[in-house]
N, C-alpha and C positions, 0 to 999 in steps of 0.2 A: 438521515444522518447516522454514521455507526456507532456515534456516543448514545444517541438516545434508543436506538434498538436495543445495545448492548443492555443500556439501564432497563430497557422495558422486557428485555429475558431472563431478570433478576441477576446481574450481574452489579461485580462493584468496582466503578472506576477510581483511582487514584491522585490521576494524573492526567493534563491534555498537553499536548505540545503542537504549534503550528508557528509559522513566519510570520513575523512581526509585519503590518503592513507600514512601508517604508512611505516618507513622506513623497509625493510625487508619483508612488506609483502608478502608472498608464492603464493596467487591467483590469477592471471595475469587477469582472466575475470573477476573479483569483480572490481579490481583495476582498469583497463581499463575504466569499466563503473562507474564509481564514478569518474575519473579523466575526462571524457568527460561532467559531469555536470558542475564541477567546471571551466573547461577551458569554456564550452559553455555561461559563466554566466557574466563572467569577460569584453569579448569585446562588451555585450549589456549592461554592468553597470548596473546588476542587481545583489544587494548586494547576496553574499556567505556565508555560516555559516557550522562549524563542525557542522554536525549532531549531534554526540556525548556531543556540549555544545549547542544545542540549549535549549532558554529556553522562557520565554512569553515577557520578552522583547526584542528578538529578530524581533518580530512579527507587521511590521512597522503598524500603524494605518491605517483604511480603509480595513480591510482586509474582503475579503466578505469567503472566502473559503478557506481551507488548503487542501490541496492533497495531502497523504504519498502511494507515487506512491513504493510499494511491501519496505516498511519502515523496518527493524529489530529494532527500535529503540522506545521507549514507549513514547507518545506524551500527558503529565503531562492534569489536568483537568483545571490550569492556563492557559495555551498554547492553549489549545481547545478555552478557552472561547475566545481567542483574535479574532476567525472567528465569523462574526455577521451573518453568514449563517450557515455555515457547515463545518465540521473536517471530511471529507472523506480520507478511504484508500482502498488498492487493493490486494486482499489473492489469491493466487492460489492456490485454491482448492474450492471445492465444500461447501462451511460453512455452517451449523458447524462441517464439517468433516474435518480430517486433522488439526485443530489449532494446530499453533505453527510454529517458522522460517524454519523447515526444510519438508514444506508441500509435495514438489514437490519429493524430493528422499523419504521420507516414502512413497507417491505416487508409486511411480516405485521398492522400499520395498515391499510391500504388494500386487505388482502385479494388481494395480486398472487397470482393462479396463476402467474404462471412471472416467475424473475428469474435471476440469472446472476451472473458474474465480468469484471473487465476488470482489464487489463492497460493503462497507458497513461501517457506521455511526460510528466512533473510541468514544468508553466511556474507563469507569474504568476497563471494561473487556478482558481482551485481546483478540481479534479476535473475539468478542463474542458482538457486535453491533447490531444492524439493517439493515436489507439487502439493499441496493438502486437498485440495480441492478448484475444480476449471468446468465451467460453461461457455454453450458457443454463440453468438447471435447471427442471424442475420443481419449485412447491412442495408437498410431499407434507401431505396433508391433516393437521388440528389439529399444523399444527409451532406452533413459538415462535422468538421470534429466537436462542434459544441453541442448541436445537437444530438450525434451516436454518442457523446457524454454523458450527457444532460435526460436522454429520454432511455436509453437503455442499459450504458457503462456503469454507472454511477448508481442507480437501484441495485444493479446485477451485485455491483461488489459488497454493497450494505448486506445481500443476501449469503452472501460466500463467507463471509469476513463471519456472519453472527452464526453460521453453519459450521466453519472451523472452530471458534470460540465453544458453544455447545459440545463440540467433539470434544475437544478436549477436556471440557470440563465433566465429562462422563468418564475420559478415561481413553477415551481413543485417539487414536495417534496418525495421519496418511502420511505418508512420505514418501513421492515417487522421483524416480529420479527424470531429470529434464532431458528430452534426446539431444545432446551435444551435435550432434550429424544433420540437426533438424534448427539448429540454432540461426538466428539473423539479431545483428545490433546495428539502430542506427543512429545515429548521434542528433543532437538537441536544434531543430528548426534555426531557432535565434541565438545561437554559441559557435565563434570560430570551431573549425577544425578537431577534434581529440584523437590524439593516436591513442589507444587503449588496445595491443593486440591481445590481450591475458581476459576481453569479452567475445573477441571473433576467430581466436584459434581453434580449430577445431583436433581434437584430438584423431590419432590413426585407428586404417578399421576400427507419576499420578495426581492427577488433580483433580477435587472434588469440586460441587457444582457451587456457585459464586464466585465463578473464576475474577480475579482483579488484577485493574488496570488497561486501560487504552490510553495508547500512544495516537493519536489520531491529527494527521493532518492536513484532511480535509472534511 
């Protein structure tokens, strides 16, 4: 879990935000891991927020960093500004390949032998930042999305995620830019249709260590 790395690399959270699990909801493992943020948040007294109303006043003062640990949710350019460092999040996939919430099963869709983690700078473009940091994996033969999740995605980005934080809090900075010419988005498994062309057009030819705050929703 990237709150409790975070805490165990002497970091200081402020804040969590995740979705509220709605009555009825159908997904037992979305739910489970959204209801283990909010109960883990409560006994350290470290204030909770629907993800779904977070908004920049949410975002107590001091805040050196936001972290949308594998977010579904669009983190406004008010909200950003509230980090006086960095608005980082964590894609599983290879960026800029695969944008979009349902990276991992288009992944295991299309049959990718090898996909990976990124780490990278949240702007106005959806998944479409600056890199901080990106690993590759193999994908190991008859996985599923829950499993390439579950056994390799989901460590990987705990790893990325506490590896940008540390950088930063040293004082360094990655920021590469994503190959536009290299890009693919594919829209949400279970969501009508999105025309979104301003994701698939392609264009022609300091902060010292205790870094605080995670935004973290999952």
């Amino acid at each position: 879990m990237v709150a409790e790395a975070l805490l165990g690399a002497g970091h200081r959270i402020l804040g969590t935000a995740s979705p509220r699990v709605r009555k009825g909801y159908s997904d037992d493992v979305e739910a489970i891991s959204w209801d283990r943020l909010r109960s883990w948040s409560f006994p350290r007294k470290v204030p909770w927020v629907d993800a779904r109303e977070l908004r920049a006043q949410h975002i107590p003062d001091k805040v050196d960093i936001i972290v949308a640990a594998h977010s579904h949710a669009f983190i406004g350019r008010r909200t950003r500004a509230r980090a006086s460092v960095a608005t980082i999040g964590y894609h599983p996939s290879l960026l800029p390949l695969h944008r979009g919430r349902d990276a991992i099963r288009w992944t295991i869709r299309d049959g990718d032998r090898v996909t990976g983690g990124s780490v990278y700078h949240l702007t106005e473009r959806t998944d479409g930042g600056p890199l901080a940091a990106q690993e590759h994996v193999i994908v190991p033969p008859r996985s599923t999305a829950s499993s390439l999740w579950r056994d390799h995605l989901a460590p990987l980005g705990v790893r990325l995620l506490l590896r940008v934080v540390d950088d930063l809090a040293n004082g360094i900075r990655i920021e590469v830019p994503q190959d536009e010419g290299m890009a693919t988005w594919e829209p949400a498994m279970d969501a009508p249709p999105l025309f979104k062309p301003e994701l698939i057009a392609l264009p022609g030819a300091a902060v010292t260590n205790g870094s605080k705050w995670a935004l973290v929703d999952r």
